[in-house]
Backbone as a chain_set.jsonl record, in Angstrom:
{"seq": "XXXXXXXXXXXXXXXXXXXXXXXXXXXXXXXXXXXXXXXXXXXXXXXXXXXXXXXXXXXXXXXXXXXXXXXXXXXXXXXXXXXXXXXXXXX", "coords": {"N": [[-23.444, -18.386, 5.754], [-22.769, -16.374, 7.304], [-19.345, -16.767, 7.348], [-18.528, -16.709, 5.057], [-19.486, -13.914, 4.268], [-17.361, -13.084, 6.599], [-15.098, -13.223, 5.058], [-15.336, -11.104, 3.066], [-13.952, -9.673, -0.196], [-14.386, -6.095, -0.426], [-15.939, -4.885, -3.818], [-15.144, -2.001, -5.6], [-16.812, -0.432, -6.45], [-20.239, -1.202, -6.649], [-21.122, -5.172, -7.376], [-23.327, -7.226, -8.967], [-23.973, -10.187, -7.52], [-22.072, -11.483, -5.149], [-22.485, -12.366, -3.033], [-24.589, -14.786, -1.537], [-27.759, -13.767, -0.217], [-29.481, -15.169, 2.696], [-32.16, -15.546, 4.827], [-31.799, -15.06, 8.2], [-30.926, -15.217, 11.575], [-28.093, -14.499, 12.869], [-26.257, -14.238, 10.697], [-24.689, -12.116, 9.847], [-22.242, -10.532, 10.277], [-20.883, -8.407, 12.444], [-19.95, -5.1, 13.99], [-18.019, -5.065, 15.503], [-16.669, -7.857, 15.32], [-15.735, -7.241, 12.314], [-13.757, -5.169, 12.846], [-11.818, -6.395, 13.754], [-11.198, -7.958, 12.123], [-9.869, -5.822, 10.391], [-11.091, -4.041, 9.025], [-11.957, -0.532, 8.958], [-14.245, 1.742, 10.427], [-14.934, 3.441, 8.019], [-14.885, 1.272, 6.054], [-16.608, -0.75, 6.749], [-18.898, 0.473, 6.917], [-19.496, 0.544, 4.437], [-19.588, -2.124, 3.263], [-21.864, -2.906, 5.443], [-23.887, -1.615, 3.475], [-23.392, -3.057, 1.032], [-24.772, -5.748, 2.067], [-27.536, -4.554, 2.602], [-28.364, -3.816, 0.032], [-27.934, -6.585, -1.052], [-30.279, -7.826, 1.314], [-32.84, -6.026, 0.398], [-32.961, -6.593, -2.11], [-33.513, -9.973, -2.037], [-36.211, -9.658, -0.449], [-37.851, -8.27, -2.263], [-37.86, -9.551, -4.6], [-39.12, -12.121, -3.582], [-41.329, -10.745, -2.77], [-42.427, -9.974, -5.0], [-42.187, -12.06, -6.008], [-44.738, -13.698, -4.729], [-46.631, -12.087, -5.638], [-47.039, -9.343, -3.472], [-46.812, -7.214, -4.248], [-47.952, -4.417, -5.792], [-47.788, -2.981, -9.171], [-46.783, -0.392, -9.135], [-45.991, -0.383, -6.554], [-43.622, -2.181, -6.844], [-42.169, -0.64, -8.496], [-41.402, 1.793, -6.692], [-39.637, 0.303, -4.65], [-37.669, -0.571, -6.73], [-36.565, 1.54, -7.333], [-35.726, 2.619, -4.609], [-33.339, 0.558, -4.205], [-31.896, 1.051, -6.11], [-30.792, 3.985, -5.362], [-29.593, 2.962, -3.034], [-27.243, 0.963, -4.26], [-26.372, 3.166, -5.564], [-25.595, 4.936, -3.21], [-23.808, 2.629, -2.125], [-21.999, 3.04, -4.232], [-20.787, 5.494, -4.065], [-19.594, 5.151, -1.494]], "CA": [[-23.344, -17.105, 5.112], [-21.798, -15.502, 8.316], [-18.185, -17.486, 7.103], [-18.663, -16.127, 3.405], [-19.501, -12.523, 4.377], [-16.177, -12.179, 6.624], [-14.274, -12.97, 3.778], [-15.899, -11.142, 1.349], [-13.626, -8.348, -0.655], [-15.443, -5.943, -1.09], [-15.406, -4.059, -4.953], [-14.895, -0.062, -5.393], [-18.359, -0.176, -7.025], [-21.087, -2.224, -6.834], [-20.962, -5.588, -8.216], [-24.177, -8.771, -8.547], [-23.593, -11.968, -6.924], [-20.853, -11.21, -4.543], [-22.842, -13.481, -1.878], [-26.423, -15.174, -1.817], [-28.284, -13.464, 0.915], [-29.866, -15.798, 3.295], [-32.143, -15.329, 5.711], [-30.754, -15.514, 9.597], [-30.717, -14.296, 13.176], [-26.742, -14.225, 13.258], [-25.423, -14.142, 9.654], [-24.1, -10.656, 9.468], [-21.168, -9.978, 11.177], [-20.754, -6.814, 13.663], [-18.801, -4.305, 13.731], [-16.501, -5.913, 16.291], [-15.905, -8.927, 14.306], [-15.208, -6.982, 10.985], [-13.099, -4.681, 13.388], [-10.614, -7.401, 13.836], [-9.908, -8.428, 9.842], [-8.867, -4.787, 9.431], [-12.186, -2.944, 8.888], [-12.345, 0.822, 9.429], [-15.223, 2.216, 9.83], [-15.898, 3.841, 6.443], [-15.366, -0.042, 4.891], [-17.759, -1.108, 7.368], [-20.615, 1.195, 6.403], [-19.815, 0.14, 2.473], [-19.946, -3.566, 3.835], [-23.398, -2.862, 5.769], [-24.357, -1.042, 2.42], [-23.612, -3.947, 0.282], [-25.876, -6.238, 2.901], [-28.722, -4.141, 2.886], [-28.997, -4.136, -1.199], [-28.843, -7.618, -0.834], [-31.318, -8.139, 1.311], [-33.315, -5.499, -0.471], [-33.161, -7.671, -3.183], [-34.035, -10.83, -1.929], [-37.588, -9.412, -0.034], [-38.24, -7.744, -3.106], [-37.773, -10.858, -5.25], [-39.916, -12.725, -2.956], [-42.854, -9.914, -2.581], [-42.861, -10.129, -6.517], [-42.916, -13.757, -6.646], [-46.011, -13.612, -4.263], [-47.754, -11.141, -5.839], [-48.16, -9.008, -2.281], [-46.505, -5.537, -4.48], [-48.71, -3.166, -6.644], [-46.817, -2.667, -10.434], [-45.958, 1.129, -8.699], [-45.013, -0.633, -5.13], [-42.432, -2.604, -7.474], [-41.055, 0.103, -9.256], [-40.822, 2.381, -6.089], [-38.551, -0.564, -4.372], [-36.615, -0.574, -7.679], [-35.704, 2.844, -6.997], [-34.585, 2.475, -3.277], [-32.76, -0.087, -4.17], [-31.04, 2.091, -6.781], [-30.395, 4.857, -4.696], [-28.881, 2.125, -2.243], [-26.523, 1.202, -5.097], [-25.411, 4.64, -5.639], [-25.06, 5.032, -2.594], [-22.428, 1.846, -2.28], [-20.81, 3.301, -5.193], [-19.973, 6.571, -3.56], [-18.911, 5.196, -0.336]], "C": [[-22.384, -16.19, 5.874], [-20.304, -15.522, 7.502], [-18.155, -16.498, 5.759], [-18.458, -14.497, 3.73], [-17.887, -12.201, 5.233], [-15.028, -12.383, 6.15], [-14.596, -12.747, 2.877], [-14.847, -9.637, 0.863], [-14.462, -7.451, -1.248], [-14.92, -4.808, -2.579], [-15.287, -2.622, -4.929], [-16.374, 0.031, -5.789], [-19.051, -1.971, -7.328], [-21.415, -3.44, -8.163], [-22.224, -6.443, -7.721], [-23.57, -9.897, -8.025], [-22.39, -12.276, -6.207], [-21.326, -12.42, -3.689], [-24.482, -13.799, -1.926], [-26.766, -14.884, -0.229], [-29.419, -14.723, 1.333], [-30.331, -15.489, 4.467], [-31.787, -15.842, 7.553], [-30.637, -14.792, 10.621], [-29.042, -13.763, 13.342], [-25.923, -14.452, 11.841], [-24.61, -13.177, 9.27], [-23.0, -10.582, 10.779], [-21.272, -8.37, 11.778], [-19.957, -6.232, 13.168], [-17.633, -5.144, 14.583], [-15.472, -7.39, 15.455], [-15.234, -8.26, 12.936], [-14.371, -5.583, 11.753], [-11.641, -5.135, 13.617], [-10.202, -7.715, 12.56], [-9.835, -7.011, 9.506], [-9.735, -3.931, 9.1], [-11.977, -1.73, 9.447], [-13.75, 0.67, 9.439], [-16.336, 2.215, 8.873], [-16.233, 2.681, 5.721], [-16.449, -0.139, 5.677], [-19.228, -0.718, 7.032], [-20.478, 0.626, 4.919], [-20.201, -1.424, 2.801], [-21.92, -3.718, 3.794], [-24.366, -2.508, 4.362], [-24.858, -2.105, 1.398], [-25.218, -5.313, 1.028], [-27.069, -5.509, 2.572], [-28.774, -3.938, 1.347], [-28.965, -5.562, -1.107], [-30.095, -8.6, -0.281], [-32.764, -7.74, 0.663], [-33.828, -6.369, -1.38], [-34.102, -8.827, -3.092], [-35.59, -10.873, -1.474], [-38.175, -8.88, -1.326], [-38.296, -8.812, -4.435], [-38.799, -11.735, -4.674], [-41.358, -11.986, -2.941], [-43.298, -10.334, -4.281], [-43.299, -11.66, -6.742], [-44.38, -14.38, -5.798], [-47.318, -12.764, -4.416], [-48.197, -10.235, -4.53], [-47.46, -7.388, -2.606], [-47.177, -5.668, -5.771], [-47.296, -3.252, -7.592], [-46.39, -1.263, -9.532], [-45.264, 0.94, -7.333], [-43.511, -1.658, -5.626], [-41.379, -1.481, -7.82], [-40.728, 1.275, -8.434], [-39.5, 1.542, -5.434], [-37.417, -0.672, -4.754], [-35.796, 0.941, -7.403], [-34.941, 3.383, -5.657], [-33.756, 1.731, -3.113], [-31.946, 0.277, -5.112], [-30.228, 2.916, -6.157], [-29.115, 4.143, -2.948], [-27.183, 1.876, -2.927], [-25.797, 2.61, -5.485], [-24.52, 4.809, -4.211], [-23.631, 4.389, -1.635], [-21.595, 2.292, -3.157], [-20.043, 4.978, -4.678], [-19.321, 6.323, -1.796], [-17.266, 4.99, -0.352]], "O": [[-21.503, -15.476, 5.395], [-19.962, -14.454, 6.995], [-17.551, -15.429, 5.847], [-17.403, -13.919, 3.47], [-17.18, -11.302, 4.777], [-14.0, -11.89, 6.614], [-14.505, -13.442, 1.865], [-14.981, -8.609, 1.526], [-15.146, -7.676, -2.247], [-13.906, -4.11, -2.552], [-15.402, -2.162, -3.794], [-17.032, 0.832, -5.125], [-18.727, -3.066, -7.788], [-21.752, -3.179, -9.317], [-22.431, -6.56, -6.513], [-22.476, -10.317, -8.401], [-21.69, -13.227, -6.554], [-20.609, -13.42, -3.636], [-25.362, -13.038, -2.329], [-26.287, -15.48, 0.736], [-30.14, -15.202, 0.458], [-29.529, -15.155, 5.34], [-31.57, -17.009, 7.879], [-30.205, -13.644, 10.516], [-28.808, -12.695, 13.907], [-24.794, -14.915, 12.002], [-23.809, -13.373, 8.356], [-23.194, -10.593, 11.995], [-21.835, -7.409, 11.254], [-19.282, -6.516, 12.179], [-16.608, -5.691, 14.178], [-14.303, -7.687, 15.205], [-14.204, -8.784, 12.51], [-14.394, -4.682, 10.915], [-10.614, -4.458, 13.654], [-9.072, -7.72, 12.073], [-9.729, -6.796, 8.299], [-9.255, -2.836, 8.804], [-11.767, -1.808, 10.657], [-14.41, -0.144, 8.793], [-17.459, 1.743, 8.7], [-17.224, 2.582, 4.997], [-17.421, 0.482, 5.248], [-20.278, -1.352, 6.928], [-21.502, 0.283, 4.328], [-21.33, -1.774, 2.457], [-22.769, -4.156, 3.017], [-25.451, -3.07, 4.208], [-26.001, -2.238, 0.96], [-26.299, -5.553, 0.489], [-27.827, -6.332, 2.059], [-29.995, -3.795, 1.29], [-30.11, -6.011, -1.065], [-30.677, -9.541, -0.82], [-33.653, -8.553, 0.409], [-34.977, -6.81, -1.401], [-35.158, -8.9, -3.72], [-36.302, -11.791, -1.881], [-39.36, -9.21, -1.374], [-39.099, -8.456, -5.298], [-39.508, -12.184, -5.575], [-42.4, -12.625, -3.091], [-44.339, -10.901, -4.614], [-44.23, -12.22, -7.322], [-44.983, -15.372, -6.208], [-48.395, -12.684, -3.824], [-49.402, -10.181, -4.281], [-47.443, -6.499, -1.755], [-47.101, -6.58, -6.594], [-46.156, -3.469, -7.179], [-45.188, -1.355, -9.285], [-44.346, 1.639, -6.905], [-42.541, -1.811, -4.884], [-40.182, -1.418, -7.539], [-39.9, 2.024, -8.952], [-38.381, 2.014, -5.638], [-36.391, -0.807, -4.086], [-34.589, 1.169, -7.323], [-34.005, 4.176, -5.552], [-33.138, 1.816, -2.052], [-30.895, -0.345, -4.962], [-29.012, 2.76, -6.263], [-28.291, 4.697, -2.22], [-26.165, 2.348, -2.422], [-24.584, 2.768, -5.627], [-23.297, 4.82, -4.069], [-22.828, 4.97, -0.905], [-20.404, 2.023, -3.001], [-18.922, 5.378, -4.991], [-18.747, 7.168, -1.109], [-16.629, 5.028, 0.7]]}, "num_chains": 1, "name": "protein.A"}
């Protein structure tokens, strides 16, 4: 996943299925590594941004398919994971 993520372009606004999150002690690249292919910063935080709705996703996909979230602990999730999304789309 590491390999995948530091070549991933990323879109102006949030797109599905850019990369299949996987969990992993060392899959996410640093800042230092995405410092070197040309990253500022500001991409960097949209980067991290995109990461963290995907994992979002995937725990939240998993809690559901185990039954261990409440119908209202679903549909709060759905909404931080919205507000995540926005917030990739205004970075």
């Amino acid at each position: 996943m590491k390999e995948q993520l530091l070549n991933l372009v990323l879109p102006e606004k949030y797109e599905e299925g850019l990369f299949e999150y996987k969990q992993t002690l060392d899959g996410i690249p640093e800042w230092p590594e995405m410092c070197k292919r040309g990253y500022t910063l500001e991409k960097y935080r949209k980067f991290t941004t995109l990461v963290t709705i995907e994992i979002m996703k995937y725990h939240l996909t998993e809690a559901i398919n185990e039954n261990l979230f409440t119908d209202d602990e679903v549909i709060e999730a759905r909404k931080l994971l919205d507000e995540q999304i926005e917030k990739y789309n205004q970075l």
